[in-house]
C-alpha positions as CSV (number, residue, x, y, z in Angstrom):
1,X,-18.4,20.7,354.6
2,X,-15.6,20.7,352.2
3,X,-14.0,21.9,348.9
4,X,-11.2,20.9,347.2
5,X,-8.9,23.0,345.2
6,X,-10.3,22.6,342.0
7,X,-14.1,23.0,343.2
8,X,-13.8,26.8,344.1
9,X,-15.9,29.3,341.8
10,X,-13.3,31.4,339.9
11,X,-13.9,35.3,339.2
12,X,-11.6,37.6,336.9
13,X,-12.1,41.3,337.8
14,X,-10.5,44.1,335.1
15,X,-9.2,47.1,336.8
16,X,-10.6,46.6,340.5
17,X,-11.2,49.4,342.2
18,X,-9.5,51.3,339.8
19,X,-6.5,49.4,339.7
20,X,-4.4,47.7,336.9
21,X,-4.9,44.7,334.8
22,X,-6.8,41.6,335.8
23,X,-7.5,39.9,339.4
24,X,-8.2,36.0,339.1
25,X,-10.6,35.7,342.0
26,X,-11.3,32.0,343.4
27,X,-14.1,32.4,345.8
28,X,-13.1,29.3,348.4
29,X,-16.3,30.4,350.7
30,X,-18.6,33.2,350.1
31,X,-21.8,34.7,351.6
32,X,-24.4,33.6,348.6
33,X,-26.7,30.7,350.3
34,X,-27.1,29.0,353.7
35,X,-25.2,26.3,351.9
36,X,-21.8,28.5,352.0
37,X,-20.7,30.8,354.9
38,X,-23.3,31.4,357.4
39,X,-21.1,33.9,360.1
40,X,-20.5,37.3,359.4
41,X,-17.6,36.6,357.4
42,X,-19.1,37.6,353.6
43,X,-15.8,37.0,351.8
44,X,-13.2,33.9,351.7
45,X,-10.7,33.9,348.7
46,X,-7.9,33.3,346.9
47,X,-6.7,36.4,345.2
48,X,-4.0,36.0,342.2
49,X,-2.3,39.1,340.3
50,X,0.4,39.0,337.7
51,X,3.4,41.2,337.8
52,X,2.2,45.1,337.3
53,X,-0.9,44.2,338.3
54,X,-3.1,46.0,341.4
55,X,-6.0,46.5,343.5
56,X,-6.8,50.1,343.6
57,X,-6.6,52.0,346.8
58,X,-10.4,52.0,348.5
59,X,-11.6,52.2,352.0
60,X,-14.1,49.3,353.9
61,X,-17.2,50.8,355.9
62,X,-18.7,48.5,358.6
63,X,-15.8,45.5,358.1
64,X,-12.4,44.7,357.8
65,X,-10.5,42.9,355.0
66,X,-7.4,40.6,356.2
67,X,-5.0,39.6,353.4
68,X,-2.4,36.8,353.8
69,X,0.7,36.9,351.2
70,X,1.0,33.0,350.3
71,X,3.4,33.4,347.6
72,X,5.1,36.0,345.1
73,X,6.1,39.6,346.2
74,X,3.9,43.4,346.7
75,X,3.2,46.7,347.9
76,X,0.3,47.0,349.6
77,X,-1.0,50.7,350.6
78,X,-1.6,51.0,354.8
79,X,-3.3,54.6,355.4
80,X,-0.5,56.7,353.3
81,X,2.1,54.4,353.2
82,X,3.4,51.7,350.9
83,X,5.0,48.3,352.8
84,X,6.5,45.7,350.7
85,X,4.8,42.6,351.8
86,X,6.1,38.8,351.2
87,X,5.3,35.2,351.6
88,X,3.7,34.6,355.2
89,X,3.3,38.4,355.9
90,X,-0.3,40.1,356.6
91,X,-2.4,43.1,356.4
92,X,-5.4,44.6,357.8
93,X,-7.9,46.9,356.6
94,X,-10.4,48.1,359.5
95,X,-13.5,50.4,358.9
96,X,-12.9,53.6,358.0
97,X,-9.0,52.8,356.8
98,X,-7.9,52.9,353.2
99,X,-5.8,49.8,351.5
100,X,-4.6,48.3,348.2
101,X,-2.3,45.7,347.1
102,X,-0.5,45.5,343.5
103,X,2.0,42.8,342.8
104,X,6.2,44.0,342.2
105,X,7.8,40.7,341.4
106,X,8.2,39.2,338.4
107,X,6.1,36.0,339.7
108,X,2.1,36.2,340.7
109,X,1.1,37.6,343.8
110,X,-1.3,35.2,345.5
111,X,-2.8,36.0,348.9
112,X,-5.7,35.0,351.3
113,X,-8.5,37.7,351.2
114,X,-10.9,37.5,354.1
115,X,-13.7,40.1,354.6
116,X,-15.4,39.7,358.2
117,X,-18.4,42.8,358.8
118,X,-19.3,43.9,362.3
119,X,-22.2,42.8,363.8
């Protein structure tokens, strides 16, 4: 199975998890149907956020969330601590742990976004 880059199902969330402005979600794979993901994996996507705007700091129960930094520059929140994060650079969220992610630079932040649950 494939998809190309303009068949992915696109998502805008306002304020996510109590963050700032407006995250452009493309869903490349997602846990909806037998037809999509079948693993434990329940989340694959694209995540895009103009300049100022974040992901709010929340916690995962029961999964992880693994971002990949594909272009533009942030600060992502790592249990009390802010890292700057760059093209190529990733992050992981475990259970229990807290994270966030807003974008610093004056060009879009656009990462990888991967949510795996235990089994």
């Amino acid at each position: 199975m494939h998809r190309f880059n303009d068949e992915y199902s696109v998502e805008f969330r306002k304020d996510m998890k109590g963050g700032h402005g407006e995250v452009k979600f493309e869903h490349i794979w997602k846990k909806n149907s037998d037809e999509e993901m079948r693993s434990s994996c329940r989340q694959f996507s694209r995540l895009t956020l103009q300049s100022g705007c974040s992901v709010g700091i929340h916690s995962h129960d029961n999964e992880e969330e693994i971002y990949y930094i594909i272009s533009g520059h942030g600060r992502s929140w790592d249990n009390g601590q802010w890292i700057e994060v760059g093209p190529g650079d990733a992050t992981i969220c475990r259970s229990g742990e807290e994270h966030s992610m807003e974008c610093v630079g004056d060009e879009p932040l656009v990462y990888l976004a991967c949510i795996p649950v235990y089994r």
